[in-house]
Backbone bond lengths (Angstrom), bond angles and torsions (degrees), N, CA, C in turn:
res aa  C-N    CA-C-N  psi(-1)  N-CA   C-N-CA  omega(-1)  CA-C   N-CA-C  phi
1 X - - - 1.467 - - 1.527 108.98 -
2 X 1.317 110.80 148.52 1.652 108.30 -174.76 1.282 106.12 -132.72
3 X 1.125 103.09 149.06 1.956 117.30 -177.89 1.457 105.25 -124.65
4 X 1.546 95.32 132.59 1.522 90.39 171.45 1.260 112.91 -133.14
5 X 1.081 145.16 159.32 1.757 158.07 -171.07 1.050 111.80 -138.74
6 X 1.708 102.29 137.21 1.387 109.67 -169.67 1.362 99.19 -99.21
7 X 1.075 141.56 114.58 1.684 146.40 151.86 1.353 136.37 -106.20
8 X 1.653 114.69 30.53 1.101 130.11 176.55 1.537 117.53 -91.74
9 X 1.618 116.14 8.52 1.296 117.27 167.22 1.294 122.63 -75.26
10 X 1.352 107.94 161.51 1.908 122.58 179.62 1.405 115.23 -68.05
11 X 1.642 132.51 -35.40 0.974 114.04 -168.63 1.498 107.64 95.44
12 X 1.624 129.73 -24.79 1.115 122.81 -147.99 1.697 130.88 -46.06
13 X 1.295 114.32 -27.72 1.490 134.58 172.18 1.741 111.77 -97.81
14 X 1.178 129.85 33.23 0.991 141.61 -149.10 1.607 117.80 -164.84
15 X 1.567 112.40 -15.57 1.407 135.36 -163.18 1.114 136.74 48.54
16 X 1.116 111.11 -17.42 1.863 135.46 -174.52 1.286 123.09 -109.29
17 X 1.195 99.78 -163.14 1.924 94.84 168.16 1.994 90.57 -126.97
18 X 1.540 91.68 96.30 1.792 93.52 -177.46 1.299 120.66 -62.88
19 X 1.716 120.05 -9.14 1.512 100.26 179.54 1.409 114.01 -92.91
20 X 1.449 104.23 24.49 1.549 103.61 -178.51 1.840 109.94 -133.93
21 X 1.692 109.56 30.98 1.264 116.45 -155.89 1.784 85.92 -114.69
22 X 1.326 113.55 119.87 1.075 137.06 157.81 1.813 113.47 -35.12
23 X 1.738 101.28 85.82 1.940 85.16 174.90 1.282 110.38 -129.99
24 X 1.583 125.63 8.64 1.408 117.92 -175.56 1.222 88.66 -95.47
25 X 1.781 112.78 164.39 1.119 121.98 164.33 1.544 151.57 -28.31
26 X 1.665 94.13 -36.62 1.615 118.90 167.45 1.474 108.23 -89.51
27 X 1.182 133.92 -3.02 0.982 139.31 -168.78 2.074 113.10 104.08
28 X 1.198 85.08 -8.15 1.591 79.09 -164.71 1.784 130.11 -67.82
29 X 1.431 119.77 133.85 1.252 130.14 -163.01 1.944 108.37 -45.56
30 X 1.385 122.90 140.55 1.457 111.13 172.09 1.567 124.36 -53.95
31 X 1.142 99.24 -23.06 2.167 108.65 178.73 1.402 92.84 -61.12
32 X 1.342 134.90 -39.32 1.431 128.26 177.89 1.438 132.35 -72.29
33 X 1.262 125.95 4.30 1.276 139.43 -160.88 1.928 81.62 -106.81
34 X 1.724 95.13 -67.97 2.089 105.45 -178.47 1.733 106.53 -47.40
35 X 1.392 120.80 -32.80 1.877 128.64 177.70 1.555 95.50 -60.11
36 X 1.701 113.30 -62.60 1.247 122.59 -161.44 2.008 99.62 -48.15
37 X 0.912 106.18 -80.45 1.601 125.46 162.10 1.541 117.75 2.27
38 X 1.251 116.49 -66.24 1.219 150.99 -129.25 1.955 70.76 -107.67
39 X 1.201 124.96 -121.76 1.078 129.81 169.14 1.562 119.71 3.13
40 X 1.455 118.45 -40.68 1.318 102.70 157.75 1.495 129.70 -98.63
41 X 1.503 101.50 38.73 1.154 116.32 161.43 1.295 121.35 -128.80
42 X 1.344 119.69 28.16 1.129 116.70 -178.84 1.372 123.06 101.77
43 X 1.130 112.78 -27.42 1.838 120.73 169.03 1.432 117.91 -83.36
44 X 1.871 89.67 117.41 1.727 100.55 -166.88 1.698 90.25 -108.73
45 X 0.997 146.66 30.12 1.341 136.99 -175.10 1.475 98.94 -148.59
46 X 1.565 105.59 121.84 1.637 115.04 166.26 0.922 92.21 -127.09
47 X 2.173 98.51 149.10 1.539 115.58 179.99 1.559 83.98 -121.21
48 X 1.257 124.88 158.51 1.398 123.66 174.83 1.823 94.49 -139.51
49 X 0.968 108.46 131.30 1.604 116.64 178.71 1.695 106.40 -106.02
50 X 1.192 130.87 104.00 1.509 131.36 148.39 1.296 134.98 -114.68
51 X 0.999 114.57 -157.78 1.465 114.73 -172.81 2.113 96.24 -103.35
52 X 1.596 84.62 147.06 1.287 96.26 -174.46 1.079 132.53 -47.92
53 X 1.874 138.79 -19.88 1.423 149.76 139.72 0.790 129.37 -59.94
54 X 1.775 124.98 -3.47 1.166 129.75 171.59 1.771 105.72 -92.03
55 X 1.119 114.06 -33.20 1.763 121.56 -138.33 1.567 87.66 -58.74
56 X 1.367 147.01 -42.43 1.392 139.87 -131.85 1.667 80.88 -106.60
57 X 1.315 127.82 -31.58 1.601 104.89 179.30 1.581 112.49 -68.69
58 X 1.214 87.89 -65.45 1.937 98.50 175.69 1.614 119.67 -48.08
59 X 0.940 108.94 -42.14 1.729 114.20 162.55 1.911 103.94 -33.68
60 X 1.244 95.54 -77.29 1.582 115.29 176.00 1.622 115.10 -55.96
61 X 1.008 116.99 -28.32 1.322 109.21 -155.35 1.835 96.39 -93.88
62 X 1.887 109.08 -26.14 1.470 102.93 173.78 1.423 97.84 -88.97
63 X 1.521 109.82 -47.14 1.949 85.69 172.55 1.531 134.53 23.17
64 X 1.913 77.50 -88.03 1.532 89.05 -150.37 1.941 100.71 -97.64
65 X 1.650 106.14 24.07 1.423 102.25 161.93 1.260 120.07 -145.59
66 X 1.496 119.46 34.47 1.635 128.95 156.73 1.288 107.43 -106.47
67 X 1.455 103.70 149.08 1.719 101.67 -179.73 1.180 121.05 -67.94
68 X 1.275 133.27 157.36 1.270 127.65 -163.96 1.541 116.43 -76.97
69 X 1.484 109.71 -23.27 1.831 100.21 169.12 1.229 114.17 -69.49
70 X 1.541 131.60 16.44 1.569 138.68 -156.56 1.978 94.80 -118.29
71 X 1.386 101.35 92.33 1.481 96.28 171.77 1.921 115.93 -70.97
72 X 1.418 103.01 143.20 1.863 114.66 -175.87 1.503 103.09 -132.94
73 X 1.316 82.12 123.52 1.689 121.32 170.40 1.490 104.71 -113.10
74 X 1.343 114.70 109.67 1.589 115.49 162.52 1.355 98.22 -132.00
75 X 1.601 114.46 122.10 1.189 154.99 -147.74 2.134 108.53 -142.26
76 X 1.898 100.79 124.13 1.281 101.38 -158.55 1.440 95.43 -76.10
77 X 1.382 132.39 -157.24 1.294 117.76 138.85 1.426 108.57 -155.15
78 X 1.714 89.34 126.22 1.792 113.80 -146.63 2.160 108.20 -96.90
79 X 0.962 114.11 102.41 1.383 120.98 166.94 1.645 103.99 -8.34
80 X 1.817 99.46 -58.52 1.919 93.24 -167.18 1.376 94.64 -77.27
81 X 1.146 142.14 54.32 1.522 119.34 168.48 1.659 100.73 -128.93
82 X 1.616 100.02 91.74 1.620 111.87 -153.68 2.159 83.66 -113.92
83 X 1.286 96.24 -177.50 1.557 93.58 170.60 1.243 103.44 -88.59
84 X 1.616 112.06 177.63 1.283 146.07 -168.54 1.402 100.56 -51.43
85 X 1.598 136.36 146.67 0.802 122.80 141.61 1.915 96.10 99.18
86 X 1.187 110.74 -37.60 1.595 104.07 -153.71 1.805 92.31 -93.87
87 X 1.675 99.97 145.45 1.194 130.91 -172.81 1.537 116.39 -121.06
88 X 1.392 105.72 109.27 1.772 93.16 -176.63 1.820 99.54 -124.53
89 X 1.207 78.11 154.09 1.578 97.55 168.26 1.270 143.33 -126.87
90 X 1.800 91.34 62.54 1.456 95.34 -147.99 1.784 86.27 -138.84
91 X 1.784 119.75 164.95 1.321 110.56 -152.44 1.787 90.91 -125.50
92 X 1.155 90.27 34.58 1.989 111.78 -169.93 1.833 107.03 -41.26
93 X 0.645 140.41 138.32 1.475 155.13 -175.19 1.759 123.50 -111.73
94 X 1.292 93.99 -45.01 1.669 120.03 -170.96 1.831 104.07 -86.02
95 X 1.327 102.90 121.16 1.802 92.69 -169.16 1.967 90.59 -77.30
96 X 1.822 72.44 -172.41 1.272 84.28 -160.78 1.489 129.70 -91.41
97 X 1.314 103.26 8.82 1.943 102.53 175.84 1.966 109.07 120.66
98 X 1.062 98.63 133.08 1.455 99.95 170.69 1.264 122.90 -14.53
99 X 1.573 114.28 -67.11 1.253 129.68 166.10 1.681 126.57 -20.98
100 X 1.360 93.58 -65.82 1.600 122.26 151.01 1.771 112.80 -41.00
101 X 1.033 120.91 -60.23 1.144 124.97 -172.98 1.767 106.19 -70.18
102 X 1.282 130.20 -39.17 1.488 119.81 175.15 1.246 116.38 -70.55
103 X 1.366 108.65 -20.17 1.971 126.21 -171.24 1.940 92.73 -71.59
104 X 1.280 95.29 -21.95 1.936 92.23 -174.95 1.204 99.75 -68.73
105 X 1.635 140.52 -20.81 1.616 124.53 -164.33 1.526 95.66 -105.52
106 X 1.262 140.78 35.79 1.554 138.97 -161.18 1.191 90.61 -82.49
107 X 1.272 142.26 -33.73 1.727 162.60 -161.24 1.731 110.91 -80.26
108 X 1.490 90.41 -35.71 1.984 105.87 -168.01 1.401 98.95 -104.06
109 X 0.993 132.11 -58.77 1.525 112.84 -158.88 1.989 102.96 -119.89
110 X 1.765 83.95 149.90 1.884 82.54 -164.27 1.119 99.68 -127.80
111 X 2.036 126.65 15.30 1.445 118.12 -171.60 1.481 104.90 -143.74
112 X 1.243 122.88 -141.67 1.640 117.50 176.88 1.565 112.34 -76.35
113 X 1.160 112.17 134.39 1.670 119.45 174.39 1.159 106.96 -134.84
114 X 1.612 127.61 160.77 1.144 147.11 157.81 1.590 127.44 -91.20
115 X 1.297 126.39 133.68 1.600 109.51 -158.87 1.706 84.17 -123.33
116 X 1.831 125.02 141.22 0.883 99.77 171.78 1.800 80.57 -147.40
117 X 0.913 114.23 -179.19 1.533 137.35 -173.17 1.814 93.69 -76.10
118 X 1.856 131.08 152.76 1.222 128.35 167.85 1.252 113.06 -86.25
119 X 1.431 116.25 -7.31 1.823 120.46 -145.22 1.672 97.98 -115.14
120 X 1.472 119.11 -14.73 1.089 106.51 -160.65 1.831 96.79 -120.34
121 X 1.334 100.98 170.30 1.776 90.31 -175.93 1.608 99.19 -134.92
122 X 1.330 130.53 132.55 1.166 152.15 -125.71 1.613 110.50 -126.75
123 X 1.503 118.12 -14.46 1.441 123.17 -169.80 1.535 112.72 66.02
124 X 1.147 117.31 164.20 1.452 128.46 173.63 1.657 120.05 -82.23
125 X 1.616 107.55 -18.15 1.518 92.64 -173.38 2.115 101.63 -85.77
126 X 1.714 105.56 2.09 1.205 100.74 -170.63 1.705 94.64 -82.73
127 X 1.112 127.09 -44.35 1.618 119.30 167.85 0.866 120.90 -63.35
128 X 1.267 139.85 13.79 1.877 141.46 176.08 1.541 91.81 -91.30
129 X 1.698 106.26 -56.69 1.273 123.49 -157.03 1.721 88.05 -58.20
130 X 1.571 128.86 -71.80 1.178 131.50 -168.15 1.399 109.72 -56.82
131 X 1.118 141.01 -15.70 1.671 144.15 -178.57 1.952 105.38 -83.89
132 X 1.437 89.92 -33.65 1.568 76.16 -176.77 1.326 122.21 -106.49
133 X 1.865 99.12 -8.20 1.650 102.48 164.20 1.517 118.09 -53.95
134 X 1.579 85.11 -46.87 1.813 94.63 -179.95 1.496 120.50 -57.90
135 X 1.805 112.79 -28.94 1.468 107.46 179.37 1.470 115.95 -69.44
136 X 1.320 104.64 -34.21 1.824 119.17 -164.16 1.475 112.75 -89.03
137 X 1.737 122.26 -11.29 1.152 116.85 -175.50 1.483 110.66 -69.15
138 X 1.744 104.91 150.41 1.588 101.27 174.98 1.327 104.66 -132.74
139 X 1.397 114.17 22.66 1.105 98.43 -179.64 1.934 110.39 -138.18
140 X 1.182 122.98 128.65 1.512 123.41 -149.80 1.728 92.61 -72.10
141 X 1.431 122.24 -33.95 1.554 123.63 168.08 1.528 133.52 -81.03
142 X 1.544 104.42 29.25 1.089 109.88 170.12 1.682 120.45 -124.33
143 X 1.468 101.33 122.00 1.892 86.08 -178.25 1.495 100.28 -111.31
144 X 1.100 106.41 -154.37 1.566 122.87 177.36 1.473 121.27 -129.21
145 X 1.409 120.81 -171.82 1.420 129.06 176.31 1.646 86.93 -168.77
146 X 1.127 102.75 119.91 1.804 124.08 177.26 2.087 77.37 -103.00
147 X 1.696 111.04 114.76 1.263 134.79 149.30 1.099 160.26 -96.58
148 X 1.330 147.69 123.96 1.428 132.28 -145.51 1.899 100.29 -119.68
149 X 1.260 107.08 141.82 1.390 116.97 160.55 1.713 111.52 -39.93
150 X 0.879 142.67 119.99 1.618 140.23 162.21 1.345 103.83 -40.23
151 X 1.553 116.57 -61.52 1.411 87.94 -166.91 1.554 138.62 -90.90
152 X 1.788 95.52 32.33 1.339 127.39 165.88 1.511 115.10 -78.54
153 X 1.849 119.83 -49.86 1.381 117.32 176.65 1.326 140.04 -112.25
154 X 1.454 94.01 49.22 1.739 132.58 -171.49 1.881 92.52 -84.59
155 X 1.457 96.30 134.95 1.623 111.02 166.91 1.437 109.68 -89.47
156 X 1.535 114.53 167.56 1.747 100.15 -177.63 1.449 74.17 -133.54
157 X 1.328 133.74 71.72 1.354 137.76 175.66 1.777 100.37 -172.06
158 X 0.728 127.84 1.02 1.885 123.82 -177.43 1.335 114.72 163.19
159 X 1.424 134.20 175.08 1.083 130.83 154.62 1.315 126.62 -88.40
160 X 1.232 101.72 166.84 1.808 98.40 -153.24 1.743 90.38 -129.53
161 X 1.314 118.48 166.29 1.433 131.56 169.58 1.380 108.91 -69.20
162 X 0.860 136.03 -174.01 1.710 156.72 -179.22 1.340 123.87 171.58
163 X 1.061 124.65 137.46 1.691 123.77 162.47 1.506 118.27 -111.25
164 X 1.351 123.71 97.92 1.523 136.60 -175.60 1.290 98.02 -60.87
165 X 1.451 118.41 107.96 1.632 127.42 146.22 1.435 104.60 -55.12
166 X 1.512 102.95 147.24 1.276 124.53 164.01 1.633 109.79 -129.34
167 X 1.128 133.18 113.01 1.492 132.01 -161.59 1.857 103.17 -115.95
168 X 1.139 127.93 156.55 1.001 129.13 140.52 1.874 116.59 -115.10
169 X 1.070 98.75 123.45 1.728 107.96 171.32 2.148 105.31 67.72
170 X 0.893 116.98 11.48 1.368 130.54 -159.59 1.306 135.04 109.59
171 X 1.402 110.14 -30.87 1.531 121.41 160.73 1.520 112.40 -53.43
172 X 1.714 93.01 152.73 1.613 103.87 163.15 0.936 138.62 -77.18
173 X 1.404 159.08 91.41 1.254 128.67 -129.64 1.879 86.12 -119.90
174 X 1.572 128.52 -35.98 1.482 118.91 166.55 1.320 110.57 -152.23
175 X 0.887 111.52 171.18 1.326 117.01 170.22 1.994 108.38 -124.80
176 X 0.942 117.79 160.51 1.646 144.20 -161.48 1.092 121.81 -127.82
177 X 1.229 146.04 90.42 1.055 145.47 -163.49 1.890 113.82 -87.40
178 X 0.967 117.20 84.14 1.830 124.75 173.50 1.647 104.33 -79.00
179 X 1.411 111.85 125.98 1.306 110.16 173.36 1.988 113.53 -100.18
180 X 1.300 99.33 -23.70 1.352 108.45 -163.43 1.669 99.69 -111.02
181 X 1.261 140.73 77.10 1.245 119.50 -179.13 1.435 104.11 -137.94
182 X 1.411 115.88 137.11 1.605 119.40 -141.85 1.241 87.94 -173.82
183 X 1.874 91.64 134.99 1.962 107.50 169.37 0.964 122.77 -90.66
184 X 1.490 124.33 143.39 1.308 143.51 -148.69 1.745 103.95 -104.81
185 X 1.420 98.55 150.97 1.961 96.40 -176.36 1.520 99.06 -67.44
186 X 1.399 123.67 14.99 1.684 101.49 -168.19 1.425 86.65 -109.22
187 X 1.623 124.43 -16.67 1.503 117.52 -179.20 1.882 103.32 116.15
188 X 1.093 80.21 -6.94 2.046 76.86 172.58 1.327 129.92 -85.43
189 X 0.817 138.95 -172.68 1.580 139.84 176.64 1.360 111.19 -141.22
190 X 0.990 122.70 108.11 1.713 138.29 -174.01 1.527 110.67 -125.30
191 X 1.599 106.53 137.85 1.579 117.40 156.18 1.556 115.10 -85.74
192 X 1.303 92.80 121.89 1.360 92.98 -178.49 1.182 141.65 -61.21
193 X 1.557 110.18 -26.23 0.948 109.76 174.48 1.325 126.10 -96.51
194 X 1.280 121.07 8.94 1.886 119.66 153.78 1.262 100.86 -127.67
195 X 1.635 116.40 40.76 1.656 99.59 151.00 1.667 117.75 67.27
196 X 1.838 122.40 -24.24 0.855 120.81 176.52 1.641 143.84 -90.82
197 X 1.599 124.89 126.19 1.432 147.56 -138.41 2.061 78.51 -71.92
198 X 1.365 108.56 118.45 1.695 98.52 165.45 1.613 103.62 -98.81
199 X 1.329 121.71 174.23 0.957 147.58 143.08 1.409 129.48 -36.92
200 X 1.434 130.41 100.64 1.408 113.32 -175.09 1.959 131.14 -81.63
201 X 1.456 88.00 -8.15 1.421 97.19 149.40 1.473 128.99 -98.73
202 X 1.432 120.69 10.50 1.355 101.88 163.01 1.385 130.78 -72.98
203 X 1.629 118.54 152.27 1.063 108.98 -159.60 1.645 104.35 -95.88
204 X 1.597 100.25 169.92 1.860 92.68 -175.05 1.594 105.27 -164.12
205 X 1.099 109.74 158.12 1.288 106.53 -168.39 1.422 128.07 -96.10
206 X 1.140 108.74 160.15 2.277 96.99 -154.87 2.231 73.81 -120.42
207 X 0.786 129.89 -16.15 1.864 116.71 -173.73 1.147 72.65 131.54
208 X 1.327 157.32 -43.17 2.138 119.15 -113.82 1.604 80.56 -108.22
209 X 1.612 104.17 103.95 1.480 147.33 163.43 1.674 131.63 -83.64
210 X 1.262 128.22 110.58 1.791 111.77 -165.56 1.437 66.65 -98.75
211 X 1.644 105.21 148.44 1.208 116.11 122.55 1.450 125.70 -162.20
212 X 0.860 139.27 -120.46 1.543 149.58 168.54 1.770 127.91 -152.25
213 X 1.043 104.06 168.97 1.565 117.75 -154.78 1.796 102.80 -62.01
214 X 1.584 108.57 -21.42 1.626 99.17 -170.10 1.890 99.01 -52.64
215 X 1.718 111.27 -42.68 1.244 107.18 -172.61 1.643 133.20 -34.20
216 X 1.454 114.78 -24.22 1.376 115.63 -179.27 1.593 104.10 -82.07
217 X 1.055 123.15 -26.91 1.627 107.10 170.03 1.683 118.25 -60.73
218 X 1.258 112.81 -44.42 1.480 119.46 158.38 0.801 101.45 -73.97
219 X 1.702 174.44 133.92 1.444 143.86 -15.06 0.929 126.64 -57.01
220 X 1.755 111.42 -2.40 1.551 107.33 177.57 1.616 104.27 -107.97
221 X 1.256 125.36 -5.61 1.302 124.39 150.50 1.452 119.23 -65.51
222 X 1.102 95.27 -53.55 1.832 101.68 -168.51 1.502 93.34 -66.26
223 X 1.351 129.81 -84.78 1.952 120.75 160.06 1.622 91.28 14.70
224 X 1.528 106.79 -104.63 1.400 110.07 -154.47 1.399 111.85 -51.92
225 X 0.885 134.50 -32.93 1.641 120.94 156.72 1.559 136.94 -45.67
226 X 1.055 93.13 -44.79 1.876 113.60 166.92 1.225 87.45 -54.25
227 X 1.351 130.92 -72.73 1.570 132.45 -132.00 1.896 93.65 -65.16
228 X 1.120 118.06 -30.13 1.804 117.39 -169.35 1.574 100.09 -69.73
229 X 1.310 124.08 -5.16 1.436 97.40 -179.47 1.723 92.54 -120.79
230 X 1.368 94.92 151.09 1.896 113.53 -160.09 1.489 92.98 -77.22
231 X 1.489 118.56 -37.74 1.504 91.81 -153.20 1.760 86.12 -88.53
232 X 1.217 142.94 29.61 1.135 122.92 143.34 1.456 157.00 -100.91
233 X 1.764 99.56 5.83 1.056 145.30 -160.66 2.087 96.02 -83.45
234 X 1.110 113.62 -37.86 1.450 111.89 -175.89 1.602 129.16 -66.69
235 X 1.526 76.37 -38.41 1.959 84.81 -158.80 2.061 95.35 -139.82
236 X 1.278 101.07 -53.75 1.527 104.01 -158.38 1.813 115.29 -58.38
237 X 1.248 138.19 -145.94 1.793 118.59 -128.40 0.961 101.39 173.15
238 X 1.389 127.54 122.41 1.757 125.71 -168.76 2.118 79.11 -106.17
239 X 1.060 114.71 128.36 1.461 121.47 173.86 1.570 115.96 -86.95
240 X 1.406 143.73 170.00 1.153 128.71 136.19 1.328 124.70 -46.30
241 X 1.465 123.40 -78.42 0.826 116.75 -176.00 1.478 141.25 -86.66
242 X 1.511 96.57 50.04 1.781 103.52 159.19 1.958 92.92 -129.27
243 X 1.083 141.56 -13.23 1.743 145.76 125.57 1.425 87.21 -19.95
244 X 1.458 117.92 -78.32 1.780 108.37 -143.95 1.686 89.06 -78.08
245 X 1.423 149.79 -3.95 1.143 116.93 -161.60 1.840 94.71 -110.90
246 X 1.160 104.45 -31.38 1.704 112.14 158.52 1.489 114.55 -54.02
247 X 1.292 124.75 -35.79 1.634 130.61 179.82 1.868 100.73 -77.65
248 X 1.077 110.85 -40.72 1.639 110.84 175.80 1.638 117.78 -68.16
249 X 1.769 101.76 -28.33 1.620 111.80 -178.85 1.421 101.43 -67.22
250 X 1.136 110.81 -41.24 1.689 114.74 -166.29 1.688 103.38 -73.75
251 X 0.775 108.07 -11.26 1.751 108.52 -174.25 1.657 98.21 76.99
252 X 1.289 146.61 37.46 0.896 151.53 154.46 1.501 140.81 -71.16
253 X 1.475 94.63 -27.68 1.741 108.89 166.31 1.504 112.50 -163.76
254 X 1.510 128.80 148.17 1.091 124.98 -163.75 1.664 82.32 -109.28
255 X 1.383 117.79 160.55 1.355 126.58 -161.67 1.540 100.44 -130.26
256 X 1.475 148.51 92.46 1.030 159.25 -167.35 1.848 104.63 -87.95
257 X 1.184 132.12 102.84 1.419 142.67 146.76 1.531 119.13 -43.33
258 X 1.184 89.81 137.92 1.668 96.87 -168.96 1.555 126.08 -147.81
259 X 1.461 104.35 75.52 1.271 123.78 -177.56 1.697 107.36 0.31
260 X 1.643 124.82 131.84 1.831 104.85 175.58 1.459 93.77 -78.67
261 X 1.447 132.45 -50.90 1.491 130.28 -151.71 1.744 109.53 79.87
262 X 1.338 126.38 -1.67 1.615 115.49 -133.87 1.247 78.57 -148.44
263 X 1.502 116.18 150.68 1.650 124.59 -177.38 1.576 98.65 -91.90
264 X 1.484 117.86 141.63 1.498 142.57 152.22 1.610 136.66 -83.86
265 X 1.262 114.28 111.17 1.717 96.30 175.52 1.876 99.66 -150.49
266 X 1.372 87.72 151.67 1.516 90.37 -171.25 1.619 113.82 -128.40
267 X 1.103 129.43 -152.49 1.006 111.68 -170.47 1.940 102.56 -150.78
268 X 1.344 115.78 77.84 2.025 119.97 -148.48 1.658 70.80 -92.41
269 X 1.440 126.09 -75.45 1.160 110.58 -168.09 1.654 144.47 -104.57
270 X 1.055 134.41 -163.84 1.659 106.03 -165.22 1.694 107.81 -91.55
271 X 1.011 112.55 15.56 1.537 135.87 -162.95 1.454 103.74 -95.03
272 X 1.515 103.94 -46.91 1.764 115.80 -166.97 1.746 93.89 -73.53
273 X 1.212 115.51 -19.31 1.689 102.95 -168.72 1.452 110.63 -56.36
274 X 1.562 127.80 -22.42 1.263 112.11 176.41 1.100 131.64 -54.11
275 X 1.718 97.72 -57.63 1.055 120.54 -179.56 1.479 125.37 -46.68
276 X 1.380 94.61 -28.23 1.706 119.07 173.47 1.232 122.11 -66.86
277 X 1.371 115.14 -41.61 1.454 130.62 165.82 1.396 110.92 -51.87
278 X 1.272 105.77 -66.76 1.559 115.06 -178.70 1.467 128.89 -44.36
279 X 1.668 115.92 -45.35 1.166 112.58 165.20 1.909 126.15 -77.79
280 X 1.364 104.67 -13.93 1.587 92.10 176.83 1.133 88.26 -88.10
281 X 1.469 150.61 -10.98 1.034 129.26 175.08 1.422 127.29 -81.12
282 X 1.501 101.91 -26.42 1.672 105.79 175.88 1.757 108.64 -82.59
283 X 1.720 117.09 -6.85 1.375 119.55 -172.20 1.585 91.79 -104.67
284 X 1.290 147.18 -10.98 1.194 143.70 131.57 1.360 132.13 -45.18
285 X 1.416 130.58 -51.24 1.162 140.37 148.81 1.027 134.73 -31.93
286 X 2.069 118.47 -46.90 1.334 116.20 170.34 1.317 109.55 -106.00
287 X 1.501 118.60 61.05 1.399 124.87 161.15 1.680 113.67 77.51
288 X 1.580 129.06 -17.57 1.316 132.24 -171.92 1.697 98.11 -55.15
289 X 1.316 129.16 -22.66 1.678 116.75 -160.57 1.530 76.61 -156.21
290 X 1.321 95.29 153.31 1.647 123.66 163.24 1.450 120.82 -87.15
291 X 0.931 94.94 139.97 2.273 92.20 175.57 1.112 116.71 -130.99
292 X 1.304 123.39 111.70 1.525 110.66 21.59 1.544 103.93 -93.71
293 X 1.565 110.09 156.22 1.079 129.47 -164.08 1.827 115.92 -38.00
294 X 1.731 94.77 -48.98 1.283 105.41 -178.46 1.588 121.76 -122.46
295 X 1.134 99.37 143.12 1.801 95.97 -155.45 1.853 99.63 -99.33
């Protein structure tokens, strides 16, 4: 089974480049806590996606601290790496979107994988859940969405993005994209930008996606579709999850929800790093991780 993480983001609300910010106890990066995880569930293959000045540190730097039955793919992810055939003429700077970023391992992985964010940390009962979806699935059109309560992956420093699942019976039926959603001194949780009070148990999605390899042929359809209209060529972002909600329109894959059970926290601004510190450190302490991480 293979896991891959996207860590080719800026950091921009965050000041740094956070998937490379020293917060475990030994110093070690949070993508290593989700590796640690992942691996003791059975996943011997990491893909790590960054940006092209990073790839030769991080290459090296997991090297020489994953076990050696643990195959590594670190893979840049390059603006010109458009589909076949397509010609742009455009002097674009800004890559191209998550979406974009999983379409970089089309080369590395050819079976079921797990896609999860580098910046954010996921708990261990969320890789039990994804290790055994993957053992028990029987069906090649079915993926998942490992989900968190909202008012589990709330910042107490800004508002943060979210994507509101809407399920019927366990299925996915959409996802929602909230960019502004932030708790209020009265104790509520509101999107800001329609004013409206959410639910603090609704569930929503953090990235951590099962699926399998058919998906890169559909991002490279949907890709080349994006690419035909001009005004998207400058600035705008093929996402995951409007890929997975176009792949569900088509009747192409049914999308199975999957309770996490397991606490979430990430790190959007440079504020949350304490807090970040503090808990791998108190989940180090009572035996959850070894220190140093890797022996």
């Amino acid at each position: 089974m293979t896991l891959l993480l996207m860590a080719a983001g800026s950091g921009s609300r965050y000041g740094k480049l956070k998937q490379f910010d020293e917060l475990g106890p030994k110093d070690e990066f949070l993508m290593e806590f989700s590796i640690f995880d992942a691996i003791e569930n059975g996943f011997n293959h990491i893909v790590v996606i960054t940006k092209a000045e990073n790839k030769s540190f991080l290459t090296n730097y997991l090297t020489q601290r994953l076990p050696k039955h643990v195959a590594l793919d670190v893979l840049a992810q390059n603006i010109k790496d458009l589909p076949k055939q397509t010609k742009l003429q455009t002097e674009r700077i800004k890559p191209w979107g998550t979406a974009h970023a999983v379409w970089t391992a089309r080369h590395v992985i050819t079976s079921e994988f797990v896609i999860i964010n580098a910046d954010d940390y996921y708990g261990k009962p969320a890789f039990v859940a994804a290790s055994n979806f993957i053992k028990n699935s029987t069906s090649h059109n079915t993926y998942g969405i490992v989900a968190y309560s909202l008012k589990d992956t709330l910042s107490e420093h800004g508002a943060v993005s979210r994507g509101i699942c809407t399920d019927d019976e366990g299925k996915l039926i959409s996802i929602e994209e909230h960019t502004k959603i932030q708790n209020t001194k009265d104790g509520l949780i509101v999107d800001q930008d329609s004013g409206k009070t959410l639910d603090p148990n609704t569930l929503v999605s953090m990235n951590f996606w099962i699926c399998n390899a058919a998906i890169f042929d559909y991002i490279e359809t949907y890709f080349s579709e994006f690419l035909k209209v001009p005004q998207n060529l400058e600035k705008s972002e093929i996402y995951l999850p409007f890929v997975a909600q176009e792949m569900m329109s088509n009747g192409l894959v049914n999308i199975t929800i999957i309770p996490s059970h397991s606490d979430w926290f990430g790190v959007t601004y440079y504020d949350d790093k304490a807090s970040a510190v503090t808990t791998l450190a108190a989940l180090t302490k009572s035996k959850k991780y070894p220190s140093p991480l890797w022996v």
